[in-house]
C-alpha positions in Angstrom: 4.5 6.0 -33.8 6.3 2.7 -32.8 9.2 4.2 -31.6 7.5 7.2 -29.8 5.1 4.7 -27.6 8.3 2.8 -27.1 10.2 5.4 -25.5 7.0 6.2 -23.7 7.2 2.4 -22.5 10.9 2.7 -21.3 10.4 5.7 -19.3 7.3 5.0 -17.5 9.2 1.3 -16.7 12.1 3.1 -15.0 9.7 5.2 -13.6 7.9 2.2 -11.8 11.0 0.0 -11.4 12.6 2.9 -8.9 9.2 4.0 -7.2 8.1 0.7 -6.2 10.9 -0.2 -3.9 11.9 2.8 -2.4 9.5 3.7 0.1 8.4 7.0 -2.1 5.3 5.7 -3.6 4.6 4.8 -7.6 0.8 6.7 -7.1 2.6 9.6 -6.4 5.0 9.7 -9.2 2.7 7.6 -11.6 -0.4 10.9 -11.1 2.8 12.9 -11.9 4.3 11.2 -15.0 1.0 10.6 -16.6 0.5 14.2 -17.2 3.5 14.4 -19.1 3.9 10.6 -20.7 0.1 9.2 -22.0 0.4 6.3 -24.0 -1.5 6.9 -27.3 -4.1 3.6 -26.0 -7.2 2.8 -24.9 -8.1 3.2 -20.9 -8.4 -0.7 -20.6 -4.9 -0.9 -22.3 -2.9 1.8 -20.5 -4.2 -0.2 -16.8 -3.2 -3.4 -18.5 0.0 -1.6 -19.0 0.6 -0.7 -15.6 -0.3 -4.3 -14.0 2.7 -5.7 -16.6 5.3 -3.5 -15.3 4.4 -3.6 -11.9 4.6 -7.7 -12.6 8.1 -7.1 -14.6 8.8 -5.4 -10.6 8.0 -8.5 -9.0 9.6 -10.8 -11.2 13.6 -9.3 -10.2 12.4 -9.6 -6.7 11.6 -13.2 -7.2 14.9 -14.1 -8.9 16.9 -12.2 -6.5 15.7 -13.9 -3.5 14.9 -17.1 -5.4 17.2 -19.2 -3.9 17.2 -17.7 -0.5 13.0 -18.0 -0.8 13.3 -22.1 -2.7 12.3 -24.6 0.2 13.6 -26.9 -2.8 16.6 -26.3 -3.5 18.7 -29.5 -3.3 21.9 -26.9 -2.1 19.7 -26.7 1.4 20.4 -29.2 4.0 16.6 -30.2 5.5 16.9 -27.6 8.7 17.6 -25.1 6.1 14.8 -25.8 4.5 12.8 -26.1 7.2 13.9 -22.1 8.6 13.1 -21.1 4.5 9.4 -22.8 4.8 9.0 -20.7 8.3 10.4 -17.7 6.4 7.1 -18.0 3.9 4.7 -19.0 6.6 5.7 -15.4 7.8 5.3 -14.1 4.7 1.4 -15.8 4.5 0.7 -14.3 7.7 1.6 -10.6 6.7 -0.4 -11.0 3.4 -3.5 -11.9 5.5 -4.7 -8.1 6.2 -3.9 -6.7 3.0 -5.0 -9.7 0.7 -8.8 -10.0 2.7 -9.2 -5.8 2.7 -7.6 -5.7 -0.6 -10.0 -7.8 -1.9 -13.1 -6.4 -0.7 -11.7 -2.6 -0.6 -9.0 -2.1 -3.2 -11.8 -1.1 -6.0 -13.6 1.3 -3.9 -11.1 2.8 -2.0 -9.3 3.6 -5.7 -12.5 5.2 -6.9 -13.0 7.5 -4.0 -9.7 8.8 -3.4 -7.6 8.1 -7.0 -7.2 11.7 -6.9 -4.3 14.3 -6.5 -5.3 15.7 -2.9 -5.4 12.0 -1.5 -2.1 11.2 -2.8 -0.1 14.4 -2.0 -1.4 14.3 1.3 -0.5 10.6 2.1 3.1 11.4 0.5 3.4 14.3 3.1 2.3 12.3 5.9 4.1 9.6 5.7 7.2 11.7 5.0 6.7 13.4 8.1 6.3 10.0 9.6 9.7 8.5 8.6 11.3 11.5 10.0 9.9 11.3 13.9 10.2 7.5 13.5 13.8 7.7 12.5 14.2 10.5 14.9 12.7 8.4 17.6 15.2 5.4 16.9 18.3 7.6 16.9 19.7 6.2 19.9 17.3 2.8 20.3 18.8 -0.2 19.2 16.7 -2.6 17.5 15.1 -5.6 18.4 14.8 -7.4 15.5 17.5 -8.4 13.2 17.3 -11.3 11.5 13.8 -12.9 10.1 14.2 -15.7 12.6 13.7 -13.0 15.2 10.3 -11.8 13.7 7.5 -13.8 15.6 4.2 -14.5 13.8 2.3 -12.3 16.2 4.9 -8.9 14.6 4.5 -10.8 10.8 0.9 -10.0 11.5 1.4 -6.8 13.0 3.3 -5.7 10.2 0.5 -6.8 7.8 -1.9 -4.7 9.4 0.3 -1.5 8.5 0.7 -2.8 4.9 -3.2 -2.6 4.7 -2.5 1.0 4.8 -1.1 1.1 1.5 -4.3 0.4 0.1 -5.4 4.1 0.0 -3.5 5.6 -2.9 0.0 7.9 -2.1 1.1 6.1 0.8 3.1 3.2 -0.9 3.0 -0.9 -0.1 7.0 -0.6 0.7 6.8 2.8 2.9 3.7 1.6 5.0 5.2 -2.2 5.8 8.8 -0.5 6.3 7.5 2.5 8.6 5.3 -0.3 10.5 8.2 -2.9 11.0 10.9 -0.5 12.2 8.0 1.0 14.4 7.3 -2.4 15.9 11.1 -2.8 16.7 13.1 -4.2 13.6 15.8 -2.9 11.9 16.0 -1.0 8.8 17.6 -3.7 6.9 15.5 -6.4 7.9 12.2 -4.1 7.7 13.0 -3.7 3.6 14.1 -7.3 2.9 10.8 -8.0 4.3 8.8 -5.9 2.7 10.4 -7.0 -0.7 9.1 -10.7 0.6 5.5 -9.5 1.0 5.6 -8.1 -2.3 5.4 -11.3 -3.9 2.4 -13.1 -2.8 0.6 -9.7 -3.4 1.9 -7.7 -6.4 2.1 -11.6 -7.9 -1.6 -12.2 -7.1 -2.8 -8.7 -7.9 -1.1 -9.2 -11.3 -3.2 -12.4 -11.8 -7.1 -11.2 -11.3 -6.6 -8.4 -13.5 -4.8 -10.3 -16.4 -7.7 -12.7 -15.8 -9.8 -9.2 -16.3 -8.9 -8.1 -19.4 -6.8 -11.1 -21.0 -4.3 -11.7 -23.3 -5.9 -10.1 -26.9 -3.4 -8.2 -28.1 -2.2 -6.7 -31.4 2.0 -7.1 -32.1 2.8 -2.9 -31.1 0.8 -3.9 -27.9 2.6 -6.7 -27.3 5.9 -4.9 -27.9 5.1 -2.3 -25.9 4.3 -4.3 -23.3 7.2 -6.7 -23.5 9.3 -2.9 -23.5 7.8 -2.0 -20.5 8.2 -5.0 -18.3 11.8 -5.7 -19.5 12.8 -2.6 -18.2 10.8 -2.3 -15.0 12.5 -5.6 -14.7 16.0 -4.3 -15.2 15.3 -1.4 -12.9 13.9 -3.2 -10.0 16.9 -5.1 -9.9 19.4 -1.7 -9.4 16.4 -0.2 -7.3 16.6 -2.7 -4.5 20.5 -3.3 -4.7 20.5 0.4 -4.0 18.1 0.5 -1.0 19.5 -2.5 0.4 23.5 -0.7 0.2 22.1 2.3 1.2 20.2 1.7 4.4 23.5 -0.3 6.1 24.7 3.1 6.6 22.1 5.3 6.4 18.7 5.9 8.2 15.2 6.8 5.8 14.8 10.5 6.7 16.3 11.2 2.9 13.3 9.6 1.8 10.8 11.2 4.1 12.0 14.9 2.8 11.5 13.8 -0.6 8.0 12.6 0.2 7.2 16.1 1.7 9.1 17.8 -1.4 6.8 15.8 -3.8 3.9 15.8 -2.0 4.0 20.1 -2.1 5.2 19.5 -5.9 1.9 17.7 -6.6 -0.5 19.9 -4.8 1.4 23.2 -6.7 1.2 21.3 -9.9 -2.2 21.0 -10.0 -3.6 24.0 -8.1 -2.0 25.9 -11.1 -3.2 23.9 -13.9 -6.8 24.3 -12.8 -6.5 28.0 -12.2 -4.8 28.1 -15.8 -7.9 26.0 -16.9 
């Protein structure tokens, strides 16, 4: 029993430490996996589970960039400082949007379109998306390199596309990449940002719904939690290496087929298990 919801932790942990970085969507694979991987818990549990893996996510973004992201750190000289306390005012103005609509939306927007048709068809659009964007920029140089080039007005900007993640399938990462390259930046700077906004958001997030459904646990929870987490965690960590070595050479298009390749996989998926049902 242990070691069977264990395993079940690990795999849905890699699961979420991969999809949550690369602009490919965790809905999308998460509606997918859970048809094959339940955990043997309660409803309140199993979203309990998910909010400490997507937190174990966050946290190897946060170490990553810690010292990059510490106004602080007694290594920084006060101008450096100064440019990292501009680098999170950024950051506060591209939460804005999604944090405000988030708040009042998140719950209702889940309800009505946590299904399989919503996901599938944001995965496919947004594939599509990356594609012509990419497409587009062939031959365009971009504009914005560095995050001392990103004005507050595109932080903003940028925002407003994340908001777009809110409606299940299209993923937090995808929508704030897509926007940011569309608004002129380059790929490298449009993911190291996105991994930026992550924090205020996945971080807060995280918080209400611990505060939700607090910390009462018995010790195979706990462990299974503690599984889960670690390994998200661990996986985050080689996920965003990944991305980050990948797009200095390479464009997104890779990701946007896969999008469209999932996206069909889902819809087939479940159009046949309901006509077997």
């Amino acid at each position: 029993m242990l070691i069977l919801e264990i395993i079940k932790a690990v795999l849905l942990g890699i699961v979420e430490g991969i999809t949550e970085w690369l602009p490919i969507s965790s809905t999308g694979h998460m509606i997918l996996v859970e048809e094959f991987i339940q955990l043997n818990a309660t409803a309140e549990f199993k979203e309990m589970f998910f909010v400490v893996i997507q937190l174990g996510a966050i946290l190897a973004v946060a170490i990553l960039y810690f010292e990059r992201l510490n106004p602080f750190s007694a290594r920084k000289t006060l101008s450096e400082k100064k440019n990292t306390m501009k680098i999170w005012y950024k950051v506060i103005i591209g939460v804005l949007p999604a944090a405000v609509l988030g708040l009042l939306f998140d719950d209702w927007l889940n309800a009505k379109f946590y299904n399989y048709q919503t996901v599938a068809l944001m995965l496919i659009l947004y594939g599509i998306l990356f594609i012509v964007v990419e497409n587009r920029n062939k031959y365009r140089k971009s504009r914005i390199n560095t995050i001392n080039d990103l004005t507050y007005r595109t932080a903003f900007l940028i925002g407003m596309f994340q908001v777009l993640s809110l409606i299940p399938g299209t993923s937090r990462s995808g929508a704030t990449i897509l926007g940011a390259i569309i608004l002129g930046s380059s790929r490298y700077l449009a993911a190291e940002y996105s991994f930026f906004l992550s924090i205020p958001v996945m971080f807060g997030a995280s918080a209400l719904k611990l505060v939700k459904f607090g910390l009462s646990f018995t010790n195979l929870e706990i462990a299974i939690l503690l599984t889960g987490m670690a390994v998200a965690f661990v996986v985050s960590i080689l996920a965003i290496k990944f991305l980050l070595g990948y797009i200095r050479n390479n464009d997104f298009k890779a990701f946007g087929w896969y999008r469209i390749a999932l996206g069909t996989l889902v819809i087939v998926y479940f159009v046949l298990t309901s006509t077997q049902a």
